[in-house]
C-alpha positions in Angstrom: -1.1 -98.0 -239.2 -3.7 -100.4 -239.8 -3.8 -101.6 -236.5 -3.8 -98.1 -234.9 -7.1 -97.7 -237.3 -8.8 -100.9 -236.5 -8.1 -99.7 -232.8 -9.9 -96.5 -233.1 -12.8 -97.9 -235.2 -13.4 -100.4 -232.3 -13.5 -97.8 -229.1 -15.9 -95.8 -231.8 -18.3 -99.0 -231.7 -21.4 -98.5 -229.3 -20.8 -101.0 -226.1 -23.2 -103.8 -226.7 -25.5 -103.4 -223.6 -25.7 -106.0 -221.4 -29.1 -107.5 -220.0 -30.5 -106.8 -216.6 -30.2 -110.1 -214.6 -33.3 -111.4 -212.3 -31.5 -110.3 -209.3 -30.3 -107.0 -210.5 -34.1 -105.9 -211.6 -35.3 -106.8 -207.9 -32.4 -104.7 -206.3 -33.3 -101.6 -208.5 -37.2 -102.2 -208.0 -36.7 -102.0 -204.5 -36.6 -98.2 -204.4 -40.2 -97.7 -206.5 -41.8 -99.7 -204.2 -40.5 -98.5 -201.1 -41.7 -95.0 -202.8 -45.7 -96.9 -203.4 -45.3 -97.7 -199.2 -43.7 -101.0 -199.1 -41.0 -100.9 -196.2 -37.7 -101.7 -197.1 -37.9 -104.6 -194.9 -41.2 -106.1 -196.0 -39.6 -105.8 -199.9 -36.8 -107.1 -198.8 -37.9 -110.6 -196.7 -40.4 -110.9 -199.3 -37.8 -111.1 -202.5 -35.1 -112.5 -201.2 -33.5 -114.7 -202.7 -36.2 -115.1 -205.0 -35.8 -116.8 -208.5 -37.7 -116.3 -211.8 -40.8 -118.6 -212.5 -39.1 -120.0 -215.7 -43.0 -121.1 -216.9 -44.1 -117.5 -217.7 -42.6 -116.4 -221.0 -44.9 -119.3 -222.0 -47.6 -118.3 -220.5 -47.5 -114.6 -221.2 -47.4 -115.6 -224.6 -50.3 -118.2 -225.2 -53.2 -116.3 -223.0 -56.5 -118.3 -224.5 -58.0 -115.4 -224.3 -56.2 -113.8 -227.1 -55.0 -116.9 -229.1 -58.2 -118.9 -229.5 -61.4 -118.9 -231.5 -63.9 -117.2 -229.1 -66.2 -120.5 -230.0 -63.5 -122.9 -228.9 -62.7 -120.8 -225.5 -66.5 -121.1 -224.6 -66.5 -125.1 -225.4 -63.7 -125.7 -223.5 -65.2 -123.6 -220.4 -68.5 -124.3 -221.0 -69.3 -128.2 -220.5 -72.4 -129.6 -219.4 -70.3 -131.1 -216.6 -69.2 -127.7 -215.6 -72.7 -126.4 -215.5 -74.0 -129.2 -213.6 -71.3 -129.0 -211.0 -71.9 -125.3 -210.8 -75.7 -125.7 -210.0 -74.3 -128.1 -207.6 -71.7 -125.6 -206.3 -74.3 -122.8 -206.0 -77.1 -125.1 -204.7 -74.6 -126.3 -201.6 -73.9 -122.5 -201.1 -77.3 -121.2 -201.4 -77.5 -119.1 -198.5 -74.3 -117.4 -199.1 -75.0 -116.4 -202.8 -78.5 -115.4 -202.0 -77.1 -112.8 -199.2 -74.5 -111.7 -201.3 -77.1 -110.7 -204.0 -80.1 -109.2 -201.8 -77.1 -107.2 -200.2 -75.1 -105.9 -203.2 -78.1 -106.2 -206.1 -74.9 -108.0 -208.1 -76.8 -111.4 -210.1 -75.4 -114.1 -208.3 -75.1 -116.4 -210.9 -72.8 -114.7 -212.7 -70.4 -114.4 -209.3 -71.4 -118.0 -209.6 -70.2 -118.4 -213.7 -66.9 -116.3 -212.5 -66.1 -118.5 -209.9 -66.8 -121.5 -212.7 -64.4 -119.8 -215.6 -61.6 -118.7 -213.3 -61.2 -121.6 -210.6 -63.6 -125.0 -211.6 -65.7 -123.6 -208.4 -62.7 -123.8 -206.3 -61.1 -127.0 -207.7 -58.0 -125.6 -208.7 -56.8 -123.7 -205.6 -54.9 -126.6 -204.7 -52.9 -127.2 -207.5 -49.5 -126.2 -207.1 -48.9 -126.4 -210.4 -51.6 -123.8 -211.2 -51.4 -121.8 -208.1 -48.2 -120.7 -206.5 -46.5 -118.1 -204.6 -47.4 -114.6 -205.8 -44.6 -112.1 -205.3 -42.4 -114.9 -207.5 -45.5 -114.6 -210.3 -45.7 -111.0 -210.4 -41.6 -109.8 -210.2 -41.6 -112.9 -213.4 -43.8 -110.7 -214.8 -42.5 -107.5 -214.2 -39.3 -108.3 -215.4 -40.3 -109.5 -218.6 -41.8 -106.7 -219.5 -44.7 -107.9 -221.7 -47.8 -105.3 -223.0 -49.0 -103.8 -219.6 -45.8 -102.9 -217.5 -47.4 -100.5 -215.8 -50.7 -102.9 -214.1 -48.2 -105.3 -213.4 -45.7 -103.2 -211.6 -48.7 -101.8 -209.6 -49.8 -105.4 -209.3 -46.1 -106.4 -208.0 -46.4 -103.5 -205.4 -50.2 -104.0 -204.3 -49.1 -107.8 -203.1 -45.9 -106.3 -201.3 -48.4 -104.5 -199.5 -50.9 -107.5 -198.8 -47.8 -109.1 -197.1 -47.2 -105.7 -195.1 -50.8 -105.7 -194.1 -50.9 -109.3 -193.1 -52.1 -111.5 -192.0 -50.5 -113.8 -194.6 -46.9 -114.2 -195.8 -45.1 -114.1 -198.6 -45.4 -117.9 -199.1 -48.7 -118.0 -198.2 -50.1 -115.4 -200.9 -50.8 -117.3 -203.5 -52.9 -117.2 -207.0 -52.3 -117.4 -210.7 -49.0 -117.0 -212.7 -50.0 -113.2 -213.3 -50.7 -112.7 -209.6 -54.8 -112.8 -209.6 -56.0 -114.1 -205.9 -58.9 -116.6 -204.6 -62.0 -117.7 -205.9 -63.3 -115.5 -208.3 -59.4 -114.4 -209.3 -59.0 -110.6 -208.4 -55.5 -109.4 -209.0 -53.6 -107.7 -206.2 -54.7 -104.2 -207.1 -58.2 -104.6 -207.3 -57.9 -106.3 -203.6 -56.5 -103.0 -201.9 -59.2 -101.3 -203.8 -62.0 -103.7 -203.3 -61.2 -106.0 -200.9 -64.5 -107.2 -198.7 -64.1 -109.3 -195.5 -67.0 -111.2 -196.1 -67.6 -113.5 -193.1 -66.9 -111.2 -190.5 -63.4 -112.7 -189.4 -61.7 -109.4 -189.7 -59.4 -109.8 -192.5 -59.7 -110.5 -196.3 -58.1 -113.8 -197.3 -59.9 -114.6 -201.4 -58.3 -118.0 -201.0 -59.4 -119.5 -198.2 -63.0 -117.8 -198.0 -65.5 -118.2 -200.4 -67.2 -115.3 -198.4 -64.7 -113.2 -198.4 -64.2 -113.9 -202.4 -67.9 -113.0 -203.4 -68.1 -109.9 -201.2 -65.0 -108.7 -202.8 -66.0 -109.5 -206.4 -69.5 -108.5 -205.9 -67.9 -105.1 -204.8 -65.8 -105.1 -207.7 -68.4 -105.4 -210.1 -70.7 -102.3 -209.0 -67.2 -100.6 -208.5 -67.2 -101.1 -212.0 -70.7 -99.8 -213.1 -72.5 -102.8 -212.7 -76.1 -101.7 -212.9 -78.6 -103.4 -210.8 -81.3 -105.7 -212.3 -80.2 -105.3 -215.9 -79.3 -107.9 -217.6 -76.0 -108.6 -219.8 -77.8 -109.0 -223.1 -79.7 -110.7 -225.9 -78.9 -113.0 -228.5 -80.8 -111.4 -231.4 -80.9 -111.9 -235.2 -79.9 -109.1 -237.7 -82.2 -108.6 -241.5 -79.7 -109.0 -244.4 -79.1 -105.2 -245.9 -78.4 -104.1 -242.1 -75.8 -101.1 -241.5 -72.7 -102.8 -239.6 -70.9 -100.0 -239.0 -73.4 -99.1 -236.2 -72.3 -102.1 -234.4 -70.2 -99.6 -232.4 -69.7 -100.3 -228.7 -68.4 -96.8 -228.2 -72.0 -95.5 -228.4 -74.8 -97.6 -226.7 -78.8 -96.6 -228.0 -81.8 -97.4 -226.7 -82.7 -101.1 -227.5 -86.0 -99.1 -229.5 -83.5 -98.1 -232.2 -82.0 -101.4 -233.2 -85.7 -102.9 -233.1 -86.7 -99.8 -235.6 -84.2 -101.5 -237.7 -85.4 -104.9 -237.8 -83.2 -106.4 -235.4 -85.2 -108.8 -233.2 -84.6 -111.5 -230.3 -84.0 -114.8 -230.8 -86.9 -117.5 -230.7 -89.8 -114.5 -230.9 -88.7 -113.3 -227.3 -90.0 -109.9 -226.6 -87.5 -107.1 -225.2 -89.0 -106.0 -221.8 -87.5 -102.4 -221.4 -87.3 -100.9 -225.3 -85.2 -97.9 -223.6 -82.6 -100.0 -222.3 -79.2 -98.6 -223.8 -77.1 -101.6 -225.9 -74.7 -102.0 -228.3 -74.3 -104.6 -231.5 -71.6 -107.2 -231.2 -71.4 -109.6 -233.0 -67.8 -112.0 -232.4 -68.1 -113.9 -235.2 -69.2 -111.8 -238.1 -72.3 -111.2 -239.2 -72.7 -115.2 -240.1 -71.8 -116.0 -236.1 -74.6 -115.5 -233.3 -75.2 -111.9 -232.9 -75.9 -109.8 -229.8 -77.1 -106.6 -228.1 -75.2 -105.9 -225.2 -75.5 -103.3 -222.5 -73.3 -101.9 -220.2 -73.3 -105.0 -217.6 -71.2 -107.1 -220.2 -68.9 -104.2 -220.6 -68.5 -104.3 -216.7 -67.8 -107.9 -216.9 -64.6 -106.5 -219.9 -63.7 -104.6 -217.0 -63.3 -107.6 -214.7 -61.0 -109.2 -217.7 -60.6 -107.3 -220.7 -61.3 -110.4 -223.4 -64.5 -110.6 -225.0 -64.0 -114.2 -225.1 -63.8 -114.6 -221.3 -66.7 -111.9 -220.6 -69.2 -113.7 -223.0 -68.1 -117.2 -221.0 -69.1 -115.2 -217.9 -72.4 -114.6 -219.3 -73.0 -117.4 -220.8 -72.6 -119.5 -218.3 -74.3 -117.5 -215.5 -77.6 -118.1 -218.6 -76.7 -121.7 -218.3 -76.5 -122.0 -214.2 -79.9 -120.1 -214.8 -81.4 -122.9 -216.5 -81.1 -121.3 -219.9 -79.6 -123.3 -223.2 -77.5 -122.8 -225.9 -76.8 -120.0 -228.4 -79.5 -120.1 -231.2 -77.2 -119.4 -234.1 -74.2 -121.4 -235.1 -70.5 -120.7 -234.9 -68.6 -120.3 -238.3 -65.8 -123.0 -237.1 -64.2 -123.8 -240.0 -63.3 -120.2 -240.4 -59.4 -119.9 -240.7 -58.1 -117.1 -238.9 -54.3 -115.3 -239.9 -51.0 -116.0 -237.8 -49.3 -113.5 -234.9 -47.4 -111.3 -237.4 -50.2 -111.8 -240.3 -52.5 -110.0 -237.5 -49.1 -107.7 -236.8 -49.4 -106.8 -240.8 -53.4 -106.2 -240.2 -52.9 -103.7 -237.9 -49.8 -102.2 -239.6 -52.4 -101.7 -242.9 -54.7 -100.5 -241.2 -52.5 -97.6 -239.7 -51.3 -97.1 -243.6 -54.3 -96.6 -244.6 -55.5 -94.5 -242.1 -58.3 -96.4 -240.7 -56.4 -97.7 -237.1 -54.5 -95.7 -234.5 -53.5 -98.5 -232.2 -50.6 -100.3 -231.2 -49.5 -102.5 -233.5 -49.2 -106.0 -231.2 -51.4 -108.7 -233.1 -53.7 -108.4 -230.3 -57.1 -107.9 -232.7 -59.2 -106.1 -230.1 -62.6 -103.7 -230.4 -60.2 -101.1 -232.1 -58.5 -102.9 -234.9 -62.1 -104.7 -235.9 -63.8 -101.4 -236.2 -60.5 -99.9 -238.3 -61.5 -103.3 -240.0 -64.8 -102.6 -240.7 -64.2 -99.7 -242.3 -62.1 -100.9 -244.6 -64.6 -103.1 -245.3 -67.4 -100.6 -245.9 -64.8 -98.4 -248.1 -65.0 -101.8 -250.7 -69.0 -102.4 -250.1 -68.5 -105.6 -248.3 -70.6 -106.3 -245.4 -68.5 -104.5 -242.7 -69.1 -106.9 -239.8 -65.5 -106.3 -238.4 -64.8 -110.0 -238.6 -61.1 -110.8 -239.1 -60.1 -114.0 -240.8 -57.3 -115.1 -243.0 -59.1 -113.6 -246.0 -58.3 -110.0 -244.0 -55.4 -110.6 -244.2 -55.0 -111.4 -247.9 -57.1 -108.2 -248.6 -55.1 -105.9 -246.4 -51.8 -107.1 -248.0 -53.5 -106.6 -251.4 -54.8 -103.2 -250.9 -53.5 -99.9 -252.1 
């Protein structure tokens, strides 16, 4: 009888379910591509046989973008070397940047400080370590199933249909571990949608043409919004007693209202257009440098969503320019709270009915303004800066 019970209780059990393998996931993707225009042949040279890049669950997880201080990410990309190498860069292709920018209105220094962040001016195209085979990046990526499934199936399916289009192969398309292409780093989406053949050769190859990288960027950026002749902000300083929570990049004002308010530019500089629409940001608290930014840094978040790699950007292209260092200083011995302490930010945040997001540790422009309202709520100065100390507070509050 017992026996006969133990029987039944075990067919009542829910079947464990087994994992997908590599190979399995490829076979099943195979029909949503071949619905996106990929021809079952093309999928089907392309993956197989193919293997999982065992390096990107690593990689997925430690982006620098997300993980490091925003001051350390712009040291470490930032070096006088770097800058004097790009003036070099730039200088040897002087011709070609200064066509690209009378012909798209795009600055080209700061094509010229995206080409420094995302490839060393070219210097790490031919790293195999670095720079590899595409369709084996992106299916890695697809099948682990990380934050943004959805770009990187369309990602997956936009290089399939680089190889259909030609002229290169499988083998031969090749970029980052998340798929992005060339130069300046476009991902494979962005390349069917923005793709410029920029030396007249008839196709578009971001790896091999520096041309062909620019044009396509440059298009990319006004694509974006990018407006002509404005530039990506000011480093300004803010009066003590100043209201943070309008340091809200949702709504941009006229640089006129933030100079009403006692906000000013750094070393007595004058703003030249007082109607020019910005917001306050301010990465590092209100003790951190402080900026107004207008809708050509927001273009450059659309180029790579991190703040930390869109201030490099514009930085940098200030530094190619001739231009020096951030007046204010850098809180760095600020210590900042662990993946699931910023998982238990977000998830007190939502309790308290200040944050809406998803809860992923990821402590973008939504959870600092939930943040900053908390803030306000206990009369602190509600700069949206999260640190350790957030974390304590959070876990405190009821």
């Amino acid at each position: 009888m017992l026996r006969m019970l133990l029987v039944a209780l075990l067919v009542m059990l829910p079947a464990t379910a087994r994992a997908e393998t590599f190979s399995e996931f490829l076979r099943a993707f195979e029909a949503k591509a071949v619905a996106s225009g990929v021809t079952r042949d093309v999928y089907r040279r392309a993956t197989d046989g193919l293997t999982p890049d065992p390096n990107v669950p690593k990689l997925v997880e430690t982006q620098p973008e997300f993980t490091t201080p925003i001051w350390d990410y712009l040291e470490r990309r930032i070096t006088a070397d770097r800058i004097a190498r790009g003036k070099q860069a730039i200088e040897a292709n002087r011709s070609l940047f200064g066509a690209v920018g009378q012909q798209t209105g795009v600055d080209p220094y700061i094509l010229g400080a995206i080409w420094g962040v995302e490839t060393d001016y070219g210097a790490v195209l031919g790293n195999a370590k670095l720079i590899k085979p595409i369709i084996r990046s992106l299916a890695t990526v697809v099948f682990q199933k990380r934050g943004r499934l959805r770009e990187d199936e369309a990602d997956f399916i936009a290089a399939l249909l680089l190889v259909q289009r030609g002229p290169l192969e499988a083998s031969q398309l090749v970029g980052s571990w998340a798929g992005a292409i060339g130069h300046l780093q476009v991902n494979p989406s962005n390349v069917i949608a923005h793709g410029l053949d920029g030396d007249g050769d008839g196709r578009v190859d971001l790896h091999n043409s520096l041309p062909d990288a620019l044009a396509t960027s440059a298009k990319f950026l006004l694509d974006l919004g990018y407006a002509r002749g404005v530039d990506w902000g000011f480093e300004v300083d803010v009066p003590a007693g100043f209201d943070w929570l309008l340091a809200d990049r949702e709504t941009l004002r006229p640089i006129a209202f933030f100079a009403e308010r006692g906000v000013r530019r750094v070393k007595g500089r004058d703003f030249a257009d007082a109607t020019l629409p910005v917001f306050l940001y301010a990465p590092a608290g209100a003790s951190g440098p402080k900026f107004l930014m207008t809708g050509n840094y927001l273009v450059l978040k659309g180029y790579n969503f991190s703040d930390s790699y869109a201030l490099s950007v514009a930085h940098l292209a200030d530094r190619l320019k001739g231009g020096g260092g951030f007046v204010a200083n850098w809180p760095t011995g600020t210590k900042f709270p662990n993946l699931k302490q910023r998982e238990t930010i977000q998830a007190r945040l939502r309790q308290l009915g200040l944050y809406d997001g998803v809860v992923d540790g990821r402590l973008g422009p939504i959870t600092q303004a939930a943040y900053a309202k908390f803030q306000a709520s206990r009369g602190e100065t509600a700069d949206g800066f999260i640190t350790h100390k957030s974390f304590e507070e959070l876990s405190a509050a009821r």
